[in-house]
C-alpha positions as CSV (number, residue, x, y, z in Angstrom):
1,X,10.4,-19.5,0.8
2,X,12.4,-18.4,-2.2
3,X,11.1,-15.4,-4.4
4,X,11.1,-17.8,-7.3
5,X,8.9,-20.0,-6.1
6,X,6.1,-17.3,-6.6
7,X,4.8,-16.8,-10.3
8,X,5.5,-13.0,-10.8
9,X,4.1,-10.8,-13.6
10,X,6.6,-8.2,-12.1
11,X,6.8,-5.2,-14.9
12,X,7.1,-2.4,-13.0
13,X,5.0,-0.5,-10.3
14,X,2.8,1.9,-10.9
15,X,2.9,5.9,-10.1
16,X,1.6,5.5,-6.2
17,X,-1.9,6.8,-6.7
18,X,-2.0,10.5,-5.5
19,X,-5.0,13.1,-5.5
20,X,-3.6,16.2,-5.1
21,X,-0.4,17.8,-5.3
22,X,1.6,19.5,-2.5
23,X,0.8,23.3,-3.8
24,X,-2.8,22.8,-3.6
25,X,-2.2,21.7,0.1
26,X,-0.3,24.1,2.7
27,X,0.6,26.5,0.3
28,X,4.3,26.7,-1.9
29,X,7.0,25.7,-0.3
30,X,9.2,27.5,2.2
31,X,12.6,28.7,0.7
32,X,15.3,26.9,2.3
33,X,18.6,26.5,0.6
34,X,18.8,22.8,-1.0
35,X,21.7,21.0,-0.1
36,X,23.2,19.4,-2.8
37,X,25.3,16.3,-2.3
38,X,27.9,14.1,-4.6
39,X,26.9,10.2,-2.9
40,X,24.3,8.4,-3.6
41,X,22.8,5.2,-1.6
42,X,24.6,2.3,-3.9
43,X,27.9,3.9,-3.4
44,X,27.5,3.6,0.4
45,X,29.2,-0.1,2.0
46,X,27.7,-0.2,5.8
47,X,30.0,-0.5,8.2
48,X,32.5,1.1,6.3
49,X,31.9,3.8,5.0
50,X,31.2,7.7,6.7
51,X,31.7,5.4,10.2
52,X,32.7,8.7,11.7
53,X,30.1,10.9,10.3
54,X,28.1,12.9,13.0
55,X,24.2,13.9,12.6
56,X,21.5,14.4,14.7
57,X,18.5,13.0,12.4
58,X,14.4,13.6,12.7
59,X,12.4,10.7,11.2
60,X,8.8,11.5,10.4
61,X,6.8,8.1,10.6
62,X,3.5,6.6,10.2
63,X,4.0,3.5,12.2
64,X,3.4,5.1,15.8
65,X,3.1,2.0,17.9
66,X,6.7,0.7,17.5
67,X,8.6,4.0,17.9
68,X,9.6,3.2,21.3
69,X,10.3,-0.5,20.7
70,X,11.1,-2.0,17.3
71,X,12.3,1.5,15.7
72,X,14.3,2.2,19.3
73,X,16.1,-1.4,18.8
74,X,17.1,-0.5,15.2
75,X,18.5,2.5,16.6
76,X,20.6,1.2,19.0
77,X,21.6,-1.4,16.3
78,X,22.5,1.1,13.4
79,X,24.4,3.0,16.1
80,X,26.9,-0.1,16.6
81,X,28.5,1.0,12.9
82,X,27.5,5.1,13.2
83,X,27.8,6.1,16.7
84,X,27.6,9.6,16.1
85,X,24.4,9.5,14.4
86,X,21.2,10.0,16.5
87,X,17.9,9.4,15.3
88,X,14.7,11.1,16.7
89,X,12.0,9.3,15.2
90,X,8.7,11.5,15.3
91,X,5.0,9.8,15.2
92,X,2.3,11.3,13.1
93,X,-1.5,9.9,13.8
94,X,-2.9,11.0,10.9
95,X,0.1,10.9,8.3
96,X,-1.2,11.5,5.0
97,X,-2.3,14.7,5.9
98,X,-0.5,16.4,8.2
99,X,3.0,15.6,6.3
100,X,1.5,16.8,3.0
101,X,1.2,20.1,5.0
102,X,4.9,20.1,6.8
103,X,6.6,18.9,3.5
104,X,5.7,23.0,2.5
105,X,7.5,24.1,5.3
106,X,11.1,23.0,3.6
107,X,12.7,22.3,7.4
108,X,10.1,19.2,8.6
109,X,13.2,16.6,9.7
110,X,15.2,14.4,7.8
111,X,13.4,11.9,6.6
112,X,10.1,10.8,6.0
113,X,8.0,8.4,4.5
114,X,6.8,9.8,1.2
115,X,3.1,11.2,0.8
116,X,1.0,10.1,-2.1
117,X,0.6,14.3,-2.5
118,X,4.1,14.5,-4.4
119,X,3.5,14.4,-8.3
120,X,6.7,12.7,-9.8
121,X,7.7,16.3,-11.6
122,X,7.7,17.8,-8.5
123,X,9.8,15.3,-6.4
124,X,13.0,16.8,-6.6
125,X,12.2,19.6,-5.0
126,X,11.6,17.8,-1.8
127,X,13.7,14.9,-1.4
128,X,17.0,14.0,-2.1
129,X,18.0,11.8,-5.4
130,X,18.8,8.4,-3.5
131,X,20.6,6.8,-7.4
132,X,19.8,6.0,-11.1
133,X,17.2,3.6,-11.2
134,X,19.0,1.1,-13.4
135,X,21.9,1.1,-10.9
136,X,19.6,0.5,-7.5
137,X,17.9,-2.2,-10.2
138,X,21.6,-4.0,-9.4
139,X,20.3,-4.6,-5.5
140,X,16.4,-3.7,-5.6
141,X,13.7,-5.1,-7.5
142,X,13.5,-2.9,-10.4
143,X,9.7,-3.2,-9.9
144,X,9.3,-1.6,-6.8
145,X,11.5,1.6,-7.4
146,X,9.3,3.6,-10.1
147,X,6.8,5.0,-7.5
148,X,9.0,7.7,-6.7
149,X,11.7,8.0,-9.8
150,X,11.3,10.4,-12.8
151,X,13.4,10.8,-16.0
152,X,15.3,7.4,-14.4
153,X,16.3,9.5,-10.9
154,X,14.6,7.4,-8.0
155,X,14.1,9.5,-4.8
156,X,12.4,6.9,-3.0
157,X,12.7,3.4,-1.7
158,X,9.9,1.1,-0.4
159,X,10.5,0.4,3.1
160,X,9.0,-3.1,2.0
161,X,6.4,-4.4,-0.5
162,X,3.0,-5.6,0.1
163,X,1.1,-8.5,-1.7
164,X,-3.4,-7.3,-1.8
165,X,-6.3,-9.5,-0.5
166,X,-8.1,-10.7,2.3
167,X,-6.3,-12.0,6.0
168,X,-8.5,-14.6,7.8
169,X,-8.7,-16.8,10.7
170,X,-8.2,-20.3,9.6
171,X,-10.0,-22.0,12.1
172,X,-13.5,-20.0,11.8
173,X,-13.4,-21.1,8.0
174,X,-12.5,-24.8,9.4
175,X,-15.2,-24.3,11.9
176,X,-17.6,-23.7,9.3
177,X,-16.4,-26.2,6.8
178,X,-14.5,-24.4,4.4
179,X,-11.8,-26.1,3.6
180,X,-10.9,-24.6,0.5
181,X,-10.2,-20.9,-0.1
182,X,-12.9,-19.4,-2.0
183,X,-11.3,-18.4,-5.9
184,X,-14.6,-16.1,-7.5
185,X,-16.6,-13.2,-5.6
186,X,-19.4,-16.0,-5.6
187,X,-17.7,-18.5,-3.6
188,X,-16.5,-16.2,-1.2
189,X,-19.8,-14.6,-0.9
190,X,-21.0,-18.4,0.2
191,X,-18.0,-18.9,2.7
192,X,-19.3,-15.8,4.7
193,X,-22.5,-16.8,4.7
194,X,-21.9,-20.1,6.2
195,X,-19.4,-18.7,8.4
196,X,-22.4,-16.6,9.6
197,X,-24.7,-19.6,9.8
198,X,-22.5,-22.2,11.9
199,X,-20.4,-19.8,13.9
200,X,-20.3,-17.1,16.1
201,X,-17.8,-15.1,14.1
202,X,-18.3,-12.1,12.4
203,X,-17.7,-13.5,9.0
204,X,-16.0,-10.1,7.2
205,X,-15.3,-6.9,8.8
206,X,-15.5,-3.8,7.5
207,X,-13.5,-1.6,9.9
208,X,-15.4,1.5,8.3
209,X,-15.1,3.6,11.1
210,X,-11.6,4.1,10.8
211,X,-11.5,5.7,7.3
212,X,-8.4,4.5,5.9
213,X,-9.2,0.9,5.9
214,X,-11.6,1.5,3.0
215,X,-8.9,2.3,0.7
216,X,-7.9,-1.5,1.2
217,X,-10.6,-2.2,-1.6
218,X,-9.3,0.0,-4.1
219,X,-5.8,-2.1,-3.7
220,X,-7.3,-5.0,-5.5
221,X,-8.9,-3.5,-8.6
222,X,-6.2,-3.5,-11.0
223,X,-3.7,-6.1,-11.6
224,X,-5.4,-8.5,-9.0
225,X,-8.7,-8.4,-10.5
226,X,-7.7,-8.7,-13.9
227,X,-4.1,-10.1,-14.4
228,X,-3.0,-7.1,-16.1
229,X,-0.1,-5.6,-15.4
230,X,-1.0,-2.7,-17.6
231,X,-4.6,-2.1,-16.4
232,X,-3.8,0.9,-13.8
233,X,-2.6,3.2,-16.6
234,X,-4.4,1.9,-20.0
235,X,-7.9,0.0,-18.3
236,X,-8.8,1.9,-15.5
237,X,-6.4,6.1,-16.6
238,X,-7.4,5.7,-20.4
239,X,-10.1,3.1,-20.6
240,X,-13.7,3.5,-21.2
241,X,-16.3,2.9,-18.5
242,X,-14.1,1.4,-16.1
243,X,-16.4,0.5,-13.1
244,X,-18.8,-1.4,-15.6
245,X,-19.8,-5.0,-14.5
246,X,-17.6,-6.8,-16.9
247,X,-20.1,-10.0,-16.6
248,X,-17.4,-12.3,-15.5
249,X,-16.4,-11.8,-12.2
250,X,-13.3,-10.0,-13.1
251,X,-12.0,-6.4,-13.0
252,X,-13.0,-3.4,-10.6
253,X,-17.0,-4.1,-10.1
254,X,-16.7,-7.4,-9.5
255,X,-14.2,-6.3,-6.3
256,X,-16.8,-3.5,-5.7
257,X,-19.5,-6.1,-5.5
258,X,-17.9,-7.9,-3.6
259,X,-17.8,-5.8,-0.4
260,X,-21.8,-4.5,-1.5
261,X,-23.3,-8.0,-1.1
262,X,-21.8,-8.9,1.9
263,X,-23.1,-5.7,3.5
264,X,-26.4,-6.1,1.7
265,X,-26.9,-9.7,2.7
266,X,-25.9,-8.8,6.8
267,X,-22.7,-10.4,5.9
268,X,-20.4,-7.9,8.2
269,X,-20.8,-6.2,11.5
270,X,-24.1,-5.4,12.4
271,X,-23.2,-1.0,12.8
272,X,-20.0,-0.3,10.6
273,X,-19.8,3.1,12.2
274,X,-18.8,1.5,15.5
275,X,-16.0,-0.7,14.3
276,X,-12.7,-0.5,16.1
277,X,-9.6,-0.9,14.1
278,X,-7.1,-1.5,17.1
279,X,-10.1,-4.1,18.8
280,X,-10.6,-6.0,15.3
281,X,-7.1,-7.4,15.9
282,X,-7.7,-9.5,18.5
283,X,-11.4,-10.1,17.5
284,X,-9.8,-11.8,13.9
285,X,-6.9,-13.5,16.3
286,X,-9.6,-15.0,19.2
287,X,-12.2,-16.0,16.5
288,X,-14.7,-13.2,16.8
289,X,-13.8,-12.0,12.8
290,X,-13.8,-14.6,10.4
291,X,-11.5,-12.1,7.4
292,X,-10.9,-8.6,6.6
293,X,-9.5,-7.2,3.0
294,X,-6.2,-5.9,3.7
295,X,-2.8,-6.0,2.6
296,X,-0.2,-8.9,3.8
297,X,1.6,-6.0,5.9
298,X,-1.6,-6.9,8.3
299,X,-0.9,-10.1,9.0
300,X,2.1,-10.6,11.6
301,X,-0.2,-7.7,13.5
302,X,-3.1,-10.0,14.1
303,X,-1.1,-12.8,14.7
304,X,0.7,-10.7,17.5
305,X,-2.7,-9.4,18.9
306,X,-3.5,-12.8,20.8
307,X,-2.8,-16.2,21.6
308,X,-3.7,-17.5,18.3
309,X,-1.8,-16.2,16.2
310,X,-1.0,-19.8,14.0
311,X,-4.8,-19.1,13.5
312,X,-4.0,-16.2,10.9
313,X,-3.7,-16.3,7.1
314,X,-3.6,-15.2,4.6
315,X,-5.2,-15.5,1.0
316,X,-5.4,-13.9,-2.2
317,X,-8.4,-11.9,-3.3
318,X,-11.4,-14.4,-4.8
319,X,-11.1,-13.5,-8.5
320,X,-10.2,-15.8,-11.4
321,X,-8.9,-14.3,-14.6
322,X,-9.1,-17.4,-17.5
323,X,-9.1,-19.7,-14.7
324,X,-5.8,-18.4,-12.9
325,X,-5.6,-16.1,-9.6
326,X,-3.9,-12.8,-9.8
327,X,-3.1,-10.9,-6.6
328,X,-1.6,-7.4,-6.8
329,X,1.9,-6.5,-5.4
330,X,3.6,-2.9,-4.6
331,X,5.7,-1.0,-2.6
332,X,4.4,0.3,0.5
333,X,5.4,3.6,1.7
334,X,8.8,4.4,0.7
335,X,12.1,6.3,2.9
336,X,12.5,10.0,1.3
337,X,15.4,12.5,2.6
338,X,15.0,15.8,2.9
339,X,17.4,17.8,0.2
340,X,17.2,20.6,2.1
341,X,19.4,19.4,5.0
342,X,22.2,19.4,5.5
343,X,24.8,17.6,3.2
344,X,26.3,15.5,6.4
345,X,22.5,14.8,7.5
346,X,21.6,13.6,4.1
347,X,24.6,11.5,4.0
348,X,23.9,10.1,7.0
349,X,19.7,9.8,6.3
350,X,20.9,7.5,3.5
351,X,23.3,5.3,5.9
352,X,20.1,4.9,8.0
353,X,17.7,4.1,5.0
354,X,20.1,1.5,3.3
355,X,20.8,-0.3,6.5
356,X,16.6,-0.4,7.3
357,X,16.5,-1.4,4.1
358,X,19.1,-4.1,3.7
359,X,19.9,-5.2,7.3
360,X,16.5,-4.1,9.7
361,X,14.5,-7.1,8.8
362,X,11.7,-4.7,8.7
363,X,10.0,-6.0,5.8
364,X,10.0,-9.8,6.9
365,X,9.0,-9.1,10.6
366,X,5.7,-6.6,9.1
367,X,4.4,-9.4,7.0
368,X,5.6,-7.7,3.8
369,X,8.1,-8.8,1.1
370,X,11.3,-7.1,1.1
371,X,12.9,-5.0,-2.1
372,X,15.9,-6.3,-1.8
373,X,16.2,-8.8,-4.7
374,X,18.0,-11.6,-3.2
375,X,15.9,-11.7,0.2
376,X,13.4,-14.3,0.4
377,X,9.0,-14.2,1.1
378,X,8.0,-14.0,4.4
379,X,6.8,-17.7,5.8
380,X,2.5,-15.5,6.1
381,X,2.2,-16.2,2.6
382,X,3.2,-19.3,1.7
383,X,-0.4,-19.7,0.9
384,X,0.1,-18.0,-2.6
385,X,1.6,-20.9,-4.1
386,X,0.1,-20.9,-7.5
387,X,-1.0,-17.2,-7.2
388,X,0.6,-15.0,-9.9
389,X,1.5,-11.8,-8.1
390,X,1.0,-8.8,-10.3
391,X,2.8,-5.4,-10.4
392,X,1.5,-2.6,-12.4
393,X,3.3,-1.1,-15.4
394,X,4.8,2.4,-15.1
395,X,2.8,5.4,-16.7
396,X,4.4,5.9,-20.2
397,X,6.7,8.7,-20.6
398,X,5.0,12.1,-20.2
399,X,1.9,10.4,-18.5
400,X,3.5,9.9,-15.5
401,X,0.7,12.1,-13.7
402,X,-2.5,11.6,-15.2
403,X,-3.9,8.6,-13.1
404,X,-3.5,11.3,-10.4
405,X,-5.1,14.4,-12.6
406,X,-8.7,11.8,-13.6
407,X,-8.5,10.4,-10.3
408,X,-8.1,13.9,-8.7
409,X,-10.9,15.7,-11.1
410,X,-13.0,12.4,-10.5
411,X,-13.3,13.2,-6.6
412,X,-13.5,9.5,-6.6
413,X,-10.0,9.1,-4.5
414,X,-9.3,5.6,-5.6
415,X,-6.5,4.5,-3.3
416,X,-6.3,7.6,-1.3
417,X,-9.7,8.4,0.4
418,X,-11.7,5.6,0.2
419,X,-14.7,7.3,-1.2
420,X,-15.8,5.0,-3.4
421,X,-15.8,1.5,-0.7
422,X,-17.6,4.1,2.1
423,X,-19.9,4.8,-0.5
424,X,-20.9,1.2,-1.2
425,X,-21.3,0.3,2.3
426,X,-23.3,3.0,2.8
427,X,-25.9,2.3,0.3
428,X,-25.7,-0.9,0.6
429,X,-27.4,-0.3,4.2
430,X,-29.7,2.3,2.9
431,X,-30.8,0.8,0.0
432,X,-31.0,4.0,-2.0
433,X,-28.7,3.2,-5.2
434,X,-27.7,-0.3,-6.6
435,X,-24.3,-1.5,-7.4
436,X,-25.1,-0.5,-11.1
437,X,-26.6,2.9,-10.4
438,X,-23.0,3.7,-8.4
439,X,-20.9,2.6,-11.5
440,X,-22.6,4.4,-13.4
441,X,-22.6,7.7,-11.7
442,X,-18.7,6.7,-11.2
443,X,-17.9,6.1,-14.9
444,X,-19.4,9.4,-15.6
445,X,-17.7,11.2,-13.1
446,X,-14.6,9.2,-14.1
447,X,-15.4,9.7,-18.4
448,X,-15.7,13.8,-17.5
449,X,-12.5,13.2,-15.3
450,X,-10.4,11.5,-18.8
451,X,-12.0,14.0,-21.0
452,X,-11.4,17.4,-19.2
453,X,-7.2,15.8,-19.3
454,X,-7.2,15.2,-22.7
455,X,-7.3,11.5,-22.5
456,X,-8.6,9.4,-25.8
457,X,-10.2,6.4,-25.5
């Protein structure tokens, strides 16, 4: 399926959401001697250029179950045109964490997939300067490049995109005569609930036990559940009350909502604290799960977790803005090089990145969409036809870290912890605060947040 064939509001992305910043994590930063170097990745033709370079890389990664297949294939691939390059790729359980602390060491490896802890200001003193934005605009979407650029240097690149909502099992909804995919919070709200009446399925699974999950939520409040590409920094940064119930299904309570009345109404599994993350893939592929709200990256996972696999979809979250679905689109987490290795190793780290990039086929086999312009959507989400796929507006100049400073003094962790979806489910169990009484205690947290950064309404 072509990109065009998608309405896009593509702007540009927002500043990744990030909490706090490396020196309030680990401590500063070792002193290493940076490594400066002259090339940058668009200069750099594959194949032919640096063939002869030699480099023996460390890749920190996220994605631990592939390391020894998929990632050891791509090695022995990229090897073919830089056979003096090896490549040690390192898995990290729990990523978000532990690299925040190593990136204050200076000497962690090569490369890495960049933590959400690195304000923009502060990113290059970390990572090498991969090319000017409006030059890597000439091969990647423009769109997906500003999570990690400043003053129009970009020193990251997604290792693929990722289109927000919900991936389901087709045939439970069949099974329990939905046959068409719910567009508002209240039709969806009825799908599970007949799901739960005429099957056997689980109709939406949390996965609350495994933390991270929860953040999947917070994906979908901005552009998907308003159609606004600059809601992330003017809405939700500089905008009053925020997590009010707008009254029309739309904006970051109604997603909220959402995932409270399901719980409240016995709508998900019966104990959230014994849900199984790696289990609830097969579950959603054999028919056990009817859905789960997560990002298209999930879906060639489930399909691959069973013998069903033409069973899995996709879909885009329920919410209509002025009678028209929005879903939100962004990079997922993007290659960084060290700029304190050496000038062959970062030379090489960027040989590596560009052909994962460009060549891998990473992005289409994950389920994502890939950043290079040209490339085409994965065949999962078809299903979007008629969906407008929104990417959030950069900060404005100056204000490129202030969603992080509210959202840090907040404590609410929107996108990063999941505090605010554990919450929810947790009350929504116990019964001891409503939806309203949340969003309220949110906004204020969020309004004190705002007004100790200088923000004006």
């Amino acid at each position: 399926m072509k990109k065009s064939t998608l309405k896009r509001v593509f702007a540009a992305a927002v500043s990744t959401t990030m909490v706090m910043s490396l020196a309030a994590c680990g401590g500063s930063k070792k002193a290493v001697e940076k490594q400066e170097v002259d090339v940058t990745i668009d200069q750099i033709k594959l194949g032919e250029d640096y063939t002869d370079i030699e480099a023996d890389l460390k890749f920190l990664t996220h994605k631990t179950d592939v390391i020894d297949t998929t990632f050891s294939e791509y090695i022995t691939e990229f090897q073919k045109l830089y056979p003096n390059v090896n490549i040690e790729y390192e898995g990290i359980t729990d990523y978000a964490n532990d690299i925040t602390t190593r990136l204050t060491t200076g000497d962690w490896g090569d490369i890495c997939m960049v933590p959400m802890t690195v304000d923009k200001d502060e990113l290059e003193n970390y990572f090498t300067k991969l090319g000017d934005k409006a030059t890597l605009a000439g091969t990647y979407e423009e769109n997906m490049l500003n999570n990690y650029a400043y003053q129009d240097n970009v020193y990251g690149i997604p290792s693929m995109a990722n289109v927000q909502g919900i991936v389901y099992n087709k045939k439970v909804f069949k099974d329990a005569g939905v046959t068409e995919l719910p567009k508002t919070p209240d039709e969806f709200l009825d799908a599970l609930q007949v799901i739960k009446d005429k099957t056997d399925a689980i109709p939406l699974y949390t996965n609350f036990a495994a933390g991270w999950t929860m953040t999947a939520w917070d994906a979908n409040i901005d552009g998907g559940a308003t159609g606004d590409p600059d809601f992330a920094n003017t809405g939700l940064t500089k905008g009053e009350n925020p997590f009010a119930d707008r009254g029309d299904g739309t904006g970051p309570y109604a997603v909220y909502n959402t995932l409270y009345e399901a719980v409240k109404r016995g709508l998900t599994e019966e104990d959230p604290t014994t849900t199984d993350w790696e289990g609830s893939k097969g579950m959603l592929n054999n028919g056990e799960i009817g859905c789960m709200v997560l990002g298209s990256w999930s879906v060639v996972q489930m399909q691959q977790a069973g013998d069903n696999g033409d069973d899995i979809g996709f879909m885009a979250f329920p919410i209509t803005v002025d009678g028209q679905q929005y879903a939100s689109a962004g990079p997922d987490y993007n290659y960084g090089i060290n700029c304190n290795s050496s000038s062959d190793n970062q030379i090489a780290a960027m040989c590596y990145i560009k052909w994962l990039v460009e060549e891998s086929g990473f992005a289409q086999s994950e389920g994502g969409l890939s950043v290079v312009s040209t490339d085409e959507y994965p065949e999962a989400l078809t299903a979007l036809e008629g969906i407008e796929l929104v990417v959030n507006n950069p900060a404005a100049s100056g204000e490129e870290n202030l969603f992080n400073d509210v959202n840090n003094d907040s404590e609410l962790g929107i996108n990063v912890s999941g505090a605010v979806s554990t919450e929810i489910v947790e009350e929504a169990i116990s019964g001891t605060k409503t939806m309203e009484d949340m969003a309220a205690e949110w906004n204020e947290k969020w309004t004190a947040a705002q007004e100790s950064n200088g923000v004006e309404f």
